[in-house]
Every structure is written in C-alpha cells, then in structure tokens.
C-alpha positions, -999 to +999 in steps of 0.1 A: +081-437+042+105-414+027+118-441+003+085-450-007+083-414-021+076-408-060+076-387-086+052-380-117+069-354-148+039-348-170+023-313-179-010-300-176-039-310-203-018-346-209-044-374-205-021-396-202-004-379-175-042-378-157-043-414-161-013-419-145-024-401-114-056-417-113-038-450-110-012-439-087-042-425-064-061-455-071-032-480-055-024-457-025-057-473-011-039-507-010-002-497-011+015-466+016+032-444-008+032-408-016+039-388-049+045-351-058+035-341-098+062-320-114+050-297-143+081-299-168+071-270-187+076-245-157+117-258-160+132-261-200+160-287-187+128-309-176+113-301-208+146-308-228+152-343-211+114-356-210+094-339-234+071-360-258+079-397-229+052-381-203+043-389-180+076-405-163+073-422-127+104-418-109+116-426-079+125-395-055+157-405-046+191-387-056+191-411-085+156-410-098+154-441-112+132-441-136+101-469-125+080-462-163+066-439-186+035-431-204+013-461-183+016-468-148+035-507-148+021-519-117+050-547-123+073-527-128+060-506-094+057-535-069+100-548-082+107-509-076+092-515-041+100-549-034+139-536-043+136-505-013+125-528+008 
C-alpha cells in the first residue's frame, strides 16, 4: 500500500486543485490508494518549482514522478499503477 501512496501540490482557494481531490476521492471507492495534499505556499521552493501547473499529482516515492497536472488523467493514473505493480 505504501507504493500506492500519492501526492497532490495545489493551494488553498484553487478550484482546480478541489477538483482534483474530488476525483481522487471519487476513485478511492473503486481503486485502494491513499493521498496527502501539500499546500506549496507554506514552503517558497514548492512555490518556486510548481507555482501557476497546480495542482500536480505525484507519486510519493523518492522520485516523485510526476503522474499529471491541472486534471486528474485517469490514463495516465491506472499506467502509473499498472507500472508499481
């Protein structure tokens, strides 16, 4: 489960960040996963490095590779999945 663990960089009042969520919560009723939000504004080198691409799903490895931005890519979710598997 640990590998199956995500992370969403957005910031507070970002509908697209809220829609985001609301899709990643929507699939965890089909798909056993778990995600933390990060807030980049309370760190400027997360500000610096993702500013105006939020939201940005990555994965919560060492490597953070990078799954999408702005929309949730279901696609793009189920290959990072199908890759940790």
């Amino acid at each position: 489960m640990d590998r199956k663990k995500l992370i969403v960089y957005g910031r507070r009042d970002c509908h697209l960040c809220q829609e985001m969520i609301a899709a990643l919560q929507k699939l965890q009723k089909q798909i056993e996963f778990q995600f933390e939000v990060i807030d980049i504004d309370s760190d400027p080198q997360l500000v610096n490095q993702y500013n105006e691409r939020i939201p940005v799903l990555v994965s919560a490895n060492d490597k953070q590779d990078e799954i999408c931005h702005y929309y949730l890519d279901e696609a793009a979710l189920d290959a990072y999945f199908a890759k940790i598997r």
